[in-house]
C-alpha positions as a Markdown table, in Angstrom:
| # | Residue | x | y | z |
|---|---|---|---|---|
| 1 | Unk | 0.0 | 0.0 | 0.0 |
| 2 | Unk | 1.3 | 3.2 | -1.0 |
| 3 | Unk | 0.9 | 6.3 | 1.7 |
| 4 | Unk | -1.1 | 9.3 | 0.5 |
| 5 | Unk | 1.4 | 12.3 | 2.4 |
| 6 | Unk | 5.5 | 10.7 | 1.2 |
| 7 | Unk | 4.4 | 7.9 | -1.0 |
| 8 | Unk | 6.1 | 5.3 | 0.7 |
| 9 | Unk | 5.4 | 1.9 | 0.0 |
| 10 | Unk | 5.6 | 0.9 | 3.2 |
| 11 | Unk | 2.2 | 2.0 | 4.6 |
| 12 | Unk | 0.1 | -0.5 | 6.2 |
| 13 | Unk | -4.0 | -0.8 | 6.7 |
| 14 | Unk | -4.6 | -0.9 | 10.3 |
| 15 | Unk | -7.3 | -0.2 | 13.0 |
| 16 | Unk | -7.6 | 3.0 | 15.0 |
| 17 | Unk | -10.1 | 5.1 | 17.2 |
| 18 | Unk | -11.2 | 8.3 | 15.6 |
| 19 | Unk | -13.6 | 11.2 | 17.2 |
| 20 | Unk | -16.1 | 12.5 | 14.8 |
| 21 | Unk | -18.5 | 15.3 | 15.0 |
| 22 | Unk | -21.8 | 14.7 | 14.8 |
| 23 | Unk | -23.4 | 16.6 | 11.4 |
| 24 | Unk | -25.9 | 18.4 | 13.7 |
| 25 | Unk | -22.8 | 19.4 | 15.7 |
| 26 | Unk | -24.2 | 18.4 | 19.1 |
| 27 | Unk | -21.1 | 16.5 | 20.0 |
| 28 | Unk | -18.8 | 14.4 | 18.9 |
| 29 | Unk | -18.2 | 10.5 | 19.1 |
| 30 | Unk | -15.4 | 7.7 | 19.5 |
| 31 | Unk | -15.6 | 5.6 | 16.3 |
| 32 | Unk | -13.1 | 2.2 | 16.9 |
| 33 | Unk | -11.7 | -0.2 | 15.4 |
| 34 | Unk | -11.8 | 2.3 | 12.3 |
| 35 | Unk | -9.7 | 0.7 | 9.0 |
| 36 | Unk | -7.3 | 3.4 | 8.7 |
| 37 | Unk | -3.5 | 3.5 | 6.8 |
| 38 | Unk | -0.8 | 3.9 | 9.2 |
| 39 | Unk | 3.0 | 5.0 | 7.4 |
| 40 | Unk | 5.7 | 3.7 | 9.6 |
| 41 | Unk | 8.3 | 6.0 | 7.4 |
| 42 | Unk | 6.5 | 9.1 | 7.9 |
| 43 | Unk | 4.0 | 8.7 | 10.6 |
| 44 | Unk | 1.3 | 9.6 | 9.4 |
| 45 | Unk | -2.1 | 7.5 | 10.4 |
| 46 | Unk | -4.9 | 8.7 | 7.7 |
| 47 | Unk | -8.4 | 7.6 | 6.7 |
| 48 | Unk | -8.8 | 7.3 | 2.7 |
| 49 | Unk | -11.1 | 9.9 | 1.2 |
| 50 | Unk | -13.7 | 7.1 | 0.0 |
| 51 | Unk | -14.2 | 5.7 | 3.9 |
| 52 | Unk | -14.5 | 9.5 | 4.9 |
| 53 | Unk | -17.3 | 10.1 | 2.6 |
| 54 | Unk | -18.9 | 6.7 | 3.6 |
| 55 | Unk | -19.2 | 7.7 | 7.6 |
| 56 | Unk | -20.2 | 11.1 | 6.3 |
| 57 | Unk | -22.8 | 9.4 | 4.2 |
| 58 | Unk | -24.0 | 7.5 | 6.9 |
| 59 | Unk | -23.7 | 10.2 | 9.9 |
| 60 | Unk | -26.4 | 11.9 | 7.8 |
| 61 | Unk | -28.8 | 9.1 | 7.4 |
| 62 | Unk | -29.1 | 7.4 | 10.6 |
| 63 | Unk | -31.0 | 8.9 | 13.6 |
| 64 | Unk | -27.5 | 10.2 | 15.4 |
| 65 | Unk | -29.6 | 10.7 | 18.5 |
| 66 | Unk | -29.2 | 7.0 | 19.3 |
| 67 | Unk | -25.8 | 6.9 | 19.1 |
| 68 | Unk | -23.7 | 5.9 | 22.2 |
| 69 | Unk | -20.6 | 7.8 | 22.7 |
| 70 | Unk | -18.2 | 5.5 | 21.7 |
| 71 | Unk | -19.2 | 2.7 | 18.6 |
| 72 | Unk | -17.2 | 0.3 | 16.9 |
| 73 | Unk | -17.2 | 1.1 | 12.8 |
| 74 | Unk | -18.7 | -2.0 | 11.8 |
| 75 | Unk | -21.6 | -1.3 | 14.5 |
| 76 | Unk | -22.5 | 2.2 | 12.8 |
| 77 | Unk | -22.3 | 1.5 | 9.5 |
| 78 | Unk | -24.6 | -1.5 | 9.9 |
| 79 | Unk | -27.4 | 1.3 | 11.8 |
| 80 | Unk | -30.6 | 1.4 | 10.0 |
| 81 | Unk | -31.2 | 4.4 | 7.7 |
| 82 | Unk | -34.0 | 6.9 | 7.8 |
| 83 | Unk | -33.5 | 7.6 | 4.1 |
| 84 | Unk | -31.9 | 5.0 | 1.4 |
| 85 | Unk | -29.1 | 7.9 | 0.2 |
| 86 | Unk | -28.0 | 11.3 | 1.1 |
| 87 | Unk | -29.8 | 13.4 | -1.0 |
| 88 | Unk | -28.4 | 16.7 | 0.2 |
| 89 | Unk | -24.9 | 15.5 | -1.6 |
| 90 | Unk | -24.4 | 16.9 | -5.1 |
């Protein structure tokens, strides 16, 4: 895997904890075990662009009320969705 920021080829997928902040900006939650690329030549730990629009995506179509403060990523991407897509993305 190559890493986004120096291009190493060294960068490995891995699984971190993020915070996110809610759409509605209420608050913010822990997301874990969150599939993430981690450069051991540069540091850097990073989420690809496609998996931040997907949590995006899905932060706007679930009822974020019922959200606990901390949720593993598989557990809130599998929460039921008011609507079937975002329609307020262009």
């Amino acid at each position: 895997m190559e890493c986004m920021w120096c291009d190493s080829t060294h960068a490995k997928e891995s699984a971190k904890t993020c915070y996110w902040e809610l759409p509605d900006g209420t608050r913010a939650i822990e997301i874990t075990e969150m599939p993430s690329v981690a450069c051991p030549d540069c540091g850097m730990e990073y989420q690809v662009e496609s998996l931040i629009e997907e949590i995006e995506d899905q932060l706007m179509l679930i009822n974020t009320k019922l959200l606990p403060n901390s949720i593993p990523f598989s557990e809130l991407m599998a929460q039921p969705r008011l609507l079937q897509r975002n329609y307020f993305k262009f």
